[in-house]
C-alpha positions in Angstrom: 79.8 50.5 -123.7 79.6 46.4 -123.8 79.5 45.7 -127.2 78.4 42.5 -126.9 75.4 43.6 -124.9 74.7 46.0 -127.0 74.6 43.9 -130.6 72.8 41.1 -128.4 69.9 43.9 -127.6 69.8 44.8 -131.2 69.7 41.1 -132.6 66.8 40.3 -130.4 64.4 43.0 -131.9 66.0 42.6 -135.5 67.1 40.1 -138.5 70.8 39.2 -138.7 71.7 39.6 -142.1 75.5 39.7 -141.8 77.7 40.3 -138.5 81.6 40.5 -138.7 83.6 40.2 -135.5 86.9 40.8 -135.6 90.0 41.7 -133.1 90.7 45.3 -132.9 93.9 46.3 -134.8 96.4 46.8 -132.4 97.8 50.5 -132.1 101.8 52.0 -131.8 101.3 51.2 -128.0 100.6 47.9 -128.9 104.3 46.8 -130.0 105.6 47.8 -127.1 106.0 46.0 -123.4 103.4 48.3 -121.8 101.4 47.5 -124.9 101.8 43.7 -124.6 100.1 44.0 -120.9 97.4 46.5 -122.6 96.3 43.9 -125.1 96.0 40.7 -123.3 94.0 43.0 -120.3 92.4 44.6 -123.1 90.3 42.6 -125.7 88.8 45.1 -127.8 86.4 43.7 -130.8 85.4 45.5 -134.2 81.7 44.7 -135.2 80.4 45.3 -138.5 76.4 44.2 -138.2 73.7 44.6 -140.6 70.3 43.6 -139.9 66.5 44.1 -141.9 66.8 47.6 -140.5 69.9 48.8 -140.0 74.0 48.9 -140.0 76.0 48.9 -137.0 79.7 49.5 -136.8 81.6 49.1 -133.6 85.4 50.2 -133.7 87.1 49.0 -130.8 83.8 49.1 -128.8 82.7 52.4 -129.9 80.1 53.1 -131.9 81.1 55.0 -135.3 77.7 53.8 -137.0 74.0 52.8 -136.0 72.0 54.0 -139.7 68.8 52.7 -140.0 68.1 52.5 -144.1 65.4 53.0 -146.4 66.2 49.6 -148.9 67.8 46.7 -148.3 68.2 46.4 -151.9 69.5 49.3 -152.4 72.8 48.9 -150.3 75.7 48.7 -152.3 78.9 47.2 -151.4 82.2 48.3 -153.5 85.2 45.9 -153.3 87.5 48.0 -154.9 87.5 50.9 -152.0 85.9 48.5 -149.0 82.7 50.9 -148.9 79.1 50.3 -148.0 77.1 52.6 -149.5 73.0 53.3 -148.5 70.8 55.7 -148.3 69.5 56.8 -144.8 65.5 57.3 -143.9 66.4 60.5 -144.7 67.5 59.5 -148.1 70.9 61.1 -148.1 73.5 58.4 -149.2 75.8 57.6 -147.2 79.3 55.7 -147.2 80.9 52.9 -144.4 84.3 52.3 -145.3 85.1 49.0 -143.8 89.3 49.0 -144.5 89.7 49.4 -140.7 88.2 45.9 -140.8 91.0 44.4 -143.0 88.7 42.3 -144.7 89.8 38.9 -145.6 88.8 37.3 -149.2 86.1 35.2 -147.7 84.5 38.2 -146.3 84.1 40.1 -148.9 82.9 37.8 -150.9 80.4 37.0 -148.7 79.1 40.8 -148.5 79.5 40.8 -152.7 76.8 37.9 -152.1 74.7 39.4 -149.5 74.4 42.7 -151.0 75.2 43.0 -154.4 
């Protein structure tokens, strides 16, 4: 999947809200020769993306998320654990956890603004 392509697609039928783009985190391989050739060949991005309708998370170009939500106001973001929590159309609540996005201080308080 092109991730870029794919948040692009979503961006032009939605409201950006907030969009986090981040380098992957490199993996065990990573630290190694073989893994030094992986990572400039391979230039994986993390997306966190919410819009008016939705949340989108992209690890590593893969999608772990796409939840569309009932309330914007009703997403929660908890700094302590690095969770997004919101309830689904389907009103079940559910939880993001966002460490894998190693979250600097300016970004989370930027989401405290946005959502809390």
């Amino acid at each position: 999947m092109d991730s870029v392509k794919y948040i692009n697609s979503i961006l032009k039928k939605e409201q950006n809200i907030f969009l986090l783009k981040k380098s992957s985190e490199p993996g065990i391989l990573d630290n190694t020769l073989v893994g030094l050739a992986y990572l400039i060949l391979n230039r994986n991005k993390d997306y966190l993306l919410i819009t008016n309708k939705r949340i989108v998370c992209l690890v590593k170009n893969r999608l772990i998320t796409n939840e569309e939500y009932n309330s914007f106001s009703k997403i929660q973001f908890n700094s302590s654990s690095d969770k997004i929590i919101f309830e689904n159309l389907e009103n079940k609540k559910q939880n993001l956890g966002l460490r894998k996005f190693r979250l600097s201080y300016e970004e989370i308080q930027k989401l405290k603004q946005i959502l809390n």
